[in-house]
C-alpha positions in Angstrom: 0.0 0.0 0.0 1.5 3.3 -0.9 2.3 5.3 2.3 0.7 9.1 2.6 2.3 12.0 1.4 4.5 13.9 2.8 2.7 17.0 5.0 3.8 20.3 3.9 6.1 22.7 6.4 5.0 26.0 6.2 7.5 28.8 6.8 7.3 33.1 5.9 10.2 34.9 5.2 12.1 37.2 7.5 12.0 40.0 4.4 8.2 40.2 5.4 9.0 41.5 8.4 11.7 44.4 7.8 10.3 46.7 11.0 10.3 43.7 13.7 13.5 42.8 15.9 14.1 39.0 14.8 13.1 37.6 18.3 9.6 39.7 17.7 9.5 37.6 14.2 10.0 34.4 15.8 7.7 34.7 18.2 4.7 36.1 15.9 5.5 33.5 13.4 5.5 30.7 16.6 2.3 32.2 17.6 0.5 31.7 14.6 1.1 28.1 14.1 4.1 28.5 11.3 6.9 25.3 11.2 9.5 27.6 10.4 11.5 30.8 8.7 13.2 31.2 6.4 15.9 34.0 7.5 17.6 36.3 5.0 20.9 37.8 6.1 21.1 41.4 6.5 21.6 44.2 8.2 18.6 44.5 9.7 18.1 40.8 11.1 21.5 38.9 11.1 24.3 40.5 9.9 27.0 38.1 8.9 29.8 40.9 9.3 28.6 41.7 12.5 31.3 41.8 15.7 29.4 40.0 17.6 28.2 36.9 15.1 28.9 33.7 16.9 26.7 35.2 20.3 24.1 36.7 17.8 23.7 33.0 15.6 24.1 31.3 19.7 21.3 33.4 20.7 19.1 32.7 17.6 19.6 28.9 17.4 18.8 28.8 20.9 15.1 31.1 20.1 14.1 28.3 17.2 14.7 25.4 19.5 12.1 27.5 22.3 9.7 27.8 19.3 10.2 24.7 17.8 10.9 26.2 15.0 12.9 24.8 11.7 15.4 27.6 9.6 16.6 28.0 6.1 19.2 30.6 5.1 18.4 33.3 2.3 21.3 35.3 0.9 18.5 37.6 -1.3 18.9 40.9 0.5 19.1 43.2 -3.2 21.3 46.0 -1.5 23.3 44.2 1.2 26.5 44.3 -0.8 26.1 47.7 -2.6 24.5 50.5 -1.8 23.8 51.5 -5.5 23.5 48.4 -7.1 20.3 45.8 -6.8 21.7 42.0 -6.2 25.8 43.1 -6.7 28.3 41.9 -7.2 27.5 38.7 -8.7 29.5 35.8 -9.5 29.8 36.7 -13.0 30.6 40.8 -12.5 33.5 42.5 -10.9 33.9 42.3 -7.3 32.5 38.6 -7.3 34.8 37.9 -4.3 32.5 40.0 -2.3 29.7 37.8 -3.5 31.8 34.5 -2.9 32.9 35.8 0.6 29.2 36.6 1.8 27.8 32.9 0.4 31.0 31.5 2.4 29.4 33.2 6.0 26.0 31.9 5.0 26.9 28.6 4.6 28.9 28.6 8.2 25.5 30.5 9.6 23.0 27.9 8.1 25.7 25.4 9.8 25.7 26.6 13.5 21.5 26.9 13.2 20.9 23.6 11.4 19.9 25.3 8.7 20.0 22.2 5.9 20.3 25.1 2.7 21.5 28.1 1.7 19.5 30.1 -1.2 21.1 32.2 -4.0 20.8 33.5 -7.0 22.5 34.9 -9.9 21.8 38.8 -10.0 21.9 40.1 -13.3 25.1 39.3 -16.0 27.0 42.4 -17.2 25.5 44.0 -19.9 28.5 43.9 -22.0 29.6 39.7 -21.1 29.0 37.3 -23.9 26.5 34.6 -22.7 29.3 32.0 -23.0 31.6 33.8 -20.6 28.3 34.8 -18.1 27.8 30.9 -17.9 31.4 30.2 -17.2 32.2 32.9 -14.5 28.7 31.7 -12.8 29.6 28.0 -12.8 33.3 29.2 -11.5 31.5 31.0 -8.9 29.6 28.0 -7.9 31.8 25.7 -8.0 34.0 27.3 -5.2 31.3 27.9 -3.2 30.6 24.3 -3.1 33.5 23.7 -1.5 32.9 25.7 1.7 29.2 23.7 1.1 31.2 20.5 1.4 33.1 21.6 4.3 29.8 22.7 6.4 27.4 20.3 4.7 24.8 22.3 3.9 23.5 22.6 0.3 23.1 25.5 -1.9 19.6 26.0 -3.7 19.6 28.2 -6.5 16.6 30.1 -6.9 15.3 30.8 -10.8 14.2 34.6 -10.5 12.5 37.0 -12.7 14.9 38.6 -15.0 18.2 37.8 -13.6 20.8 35.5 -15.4 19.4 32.6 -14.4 15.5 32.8 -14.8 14.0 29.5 -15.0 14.2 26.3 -14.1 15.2 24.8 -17.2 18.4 27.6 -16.9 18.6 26.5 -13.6 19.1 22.8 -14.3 21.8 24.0 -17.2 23.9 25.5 -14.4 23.4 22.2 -12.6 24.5 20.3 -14.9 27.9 22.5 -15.7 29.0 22.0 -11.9 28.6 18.3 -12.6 25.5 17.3 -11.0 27.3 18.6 -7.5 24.7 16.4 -4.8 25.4 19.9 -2.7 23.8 21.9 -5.6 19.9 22.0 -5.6 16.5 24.6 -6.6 14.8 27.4 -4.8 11.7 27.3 -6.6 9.6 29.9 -6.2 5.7 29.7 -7.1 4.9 33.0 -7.8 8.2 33.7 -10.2 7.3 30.7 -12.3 4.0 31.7 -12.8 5.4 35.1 -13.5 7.8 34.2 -16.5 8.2 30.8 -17.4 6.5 29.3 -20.5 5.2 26.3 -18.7 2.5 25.6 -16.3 3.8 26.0 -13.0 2.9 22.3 -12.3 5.4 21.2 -14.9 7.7 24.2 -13.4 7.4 21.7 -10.1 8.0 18.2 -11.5 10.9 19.8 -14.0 12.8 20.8 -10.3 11.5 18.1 -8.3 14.9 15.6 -9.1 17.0 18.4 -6.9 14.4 20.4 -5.5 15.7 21.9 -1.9 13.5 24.7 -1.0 10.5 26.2 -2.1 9.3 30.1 -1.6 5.6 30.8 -2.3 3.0 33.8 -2.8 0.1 34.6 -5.6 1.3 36.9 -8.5 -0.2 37.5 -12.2 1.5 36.8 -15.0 4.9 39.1 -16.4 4.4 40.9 -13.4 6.9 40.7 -10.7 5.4 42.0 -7.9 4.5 39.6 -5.0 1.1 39.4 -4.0 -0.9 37.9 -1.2 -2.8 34.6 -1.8 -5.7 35.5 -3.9 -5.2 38.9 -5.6 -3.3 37.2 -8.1 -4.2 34.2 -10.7 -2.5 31.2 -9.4 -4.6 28.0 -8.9 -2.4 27.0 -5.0 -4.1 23.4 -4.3 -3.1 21.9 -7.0 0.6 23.1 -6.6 0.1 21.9 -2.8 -0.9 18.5 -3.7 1.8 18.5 -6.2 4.5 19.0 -3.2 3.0 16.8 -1.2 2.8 13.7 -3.6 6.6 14.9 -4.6 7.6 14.2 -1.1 8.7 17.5 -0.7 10.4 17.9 2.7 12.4 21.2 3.0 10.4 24.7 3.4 7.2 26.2 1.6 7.9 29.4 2.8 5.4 32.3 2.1 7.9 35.5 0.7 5.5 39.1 0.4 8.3 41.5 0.9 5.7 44.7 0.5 3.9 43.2 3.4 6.5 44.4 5.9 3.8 47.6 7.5 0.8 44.8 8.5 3.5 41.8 8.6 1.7 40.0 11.2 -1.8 40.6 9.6 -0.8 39.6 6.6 1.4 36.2 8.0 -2.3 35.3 9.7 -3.9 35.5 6.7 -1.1 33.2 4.7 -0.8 30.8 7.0 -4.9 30.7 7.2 -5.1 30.4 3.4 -2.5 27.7 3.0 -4.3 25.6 5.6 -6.8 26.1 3.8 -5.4 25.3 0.6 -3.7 22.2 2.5 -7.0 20.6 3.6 -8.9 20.6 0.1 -5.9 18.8 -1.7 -5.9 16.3 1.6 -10.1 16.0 0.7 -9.4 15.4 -2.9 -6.8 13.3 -2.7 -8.6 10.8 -0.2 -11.6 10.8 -3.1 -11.3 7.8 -5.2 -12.4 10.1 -8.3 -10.4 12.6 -7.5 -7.4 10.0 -7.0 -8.1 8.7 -10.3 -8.8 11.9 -12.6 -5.1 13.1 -11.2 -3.7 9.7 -12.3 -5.0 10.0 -15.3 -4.4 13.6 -16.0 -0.9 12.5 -14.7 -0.3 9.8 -17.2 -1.5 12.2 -20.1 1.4 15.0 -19.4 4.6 14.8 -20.4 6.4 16.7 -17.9 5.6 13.8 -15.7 8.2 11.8 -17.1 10.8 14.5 -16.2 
């Protein structure tokens, strides 16, 4: 008899909630019944050039054991490393030491928490590289950072984001495949970006990542659009991508990322977490309905991005 999905962890990022003190976030998020967050470095919440790191990440891992709480490490913050410049340096620009040094700190961070990931992502290539080159100072880039990943054992997942280098999954799984397949390397996918830009569904978007699929971030948004929207103002279809995770076995963060929430953060975490329990329980109900169970199987069998 084939054993029951995998239950979905629910998690809501720490960019959400720019104008709370971390331990205020931890607590709100505790409160409401979350299973974790998903913490992005900066100067706000944990800064990994601070003096005073190794009592600040003490201190921290000791306030997600009160709550019970599970972590993942986000390196997304657009202006952490230049004032003047969204997501720079990357790995492929000038100044990618910078870059390779503050993915180095995040990787020792996620260590001391538990954290099992680090996310990334490319930033934009220079205007003036040649693709070719972009590719190869990326996979460079990677590569060495999978060596401090090896030394900490924690993975990296590369999220696909709008208009960046690498903006889908299928680009995604090209970079995979040029650091050899590293077991370290894995995907951030997000929900709401593949809706935003990719030419297929956002079902097959899941299935394509699933092989190496580490994290996922999630939120409604409408299609070439990149703006992050609460659940329901946008045009995804959520139980479906739910039930999709959970038959996947996916076991690492779903964690809800509204950045322009940060003014009614804890309002607008109640009514995520609300709608994604929600969302949870009718694709639990459909899937214990024998003609649901077998319209999925057969809508399953009929697409071919369930062979990926």
């Amino acid at each position: 008899m084939r054993p029951p999905p995998t239950p979905l962890k629910f998690g809501y990022g720490t960019n959400g909630f720019t104008h709370h003190r971390l331990s205020d976030v931890l607590t709100v998020l505790a409160d409401l019944g979350y299973d974790g967050v998903a913490l992005t470095l900066d100067h706000n919440h944990l800064d990994p050039y601070a003096d005073d790191l190794p009592r600040r990440v003490s201190a921290l891992t000791r306030q997600l054991g009160r709550h019970g709480l599970d972590v993942t490490v986000e390196t997304g913050a657009p202006y952490f490393l230049d004032p003047w410049g969204k997501h720079l340096p990357t790995l492929m620009s000038d100044g990618s030491e910078l870059r390779i040094d503050l993915l180095r700190r995040a990787l020792r961070i996620a260590a001391d928490l538990g954290s099992p990931t680090v996310h990334l992502c490319s930033g934009p290539a220079p205007g003036e590289l040649p693709e070719a080159e972009a590719w190869k100072r990326l996979a460079a880039g990677v590569g060495t950072v999978l060596e401090a990943a090896e030394k900490y054992g924690v993975a990296l997942a590369f999220e696909p984001e709008p208009y960046m280098f690498v903006d889908t999954v299928e680009r995604c799984l090209e970079l995979a495949r040029l650091v050899g397949g590293h077991e370290l390397f894995g995907i951030t996918l997000d929900i709401g970006h593949a809706h935003c830009v990719e030419e297929r569904p956002v079902l097959d978007c899941v299935r394509l990542a699933a092989p190496i699929l580490r994290n996922v971030q999630i939120e409604d948004m409408r299609r070439g659009v990149h703006q992050h929207l609460e659940f329901g103002a946008g045009e995804i279809d959520f139980p479906p991508v739910l039930a999709a995770l959970r038959e996947l076995g996916h076991r690492g963060l779903v964690s809800v990322e509204i950045q322009g929430g940060s003014l009614d953060a804890p309002d607008v975490a109640r009514r995520s977490i609300e709608f994604l329990r929600a969302a949870a329980v009718q694709t639990a109900t459909a899937a214990e309905t024998p003609e649901a169970a077998g319209t999925s199987k057969a809508a399953e069998n009929q697409s071919p991005a369930a062979a990926v």
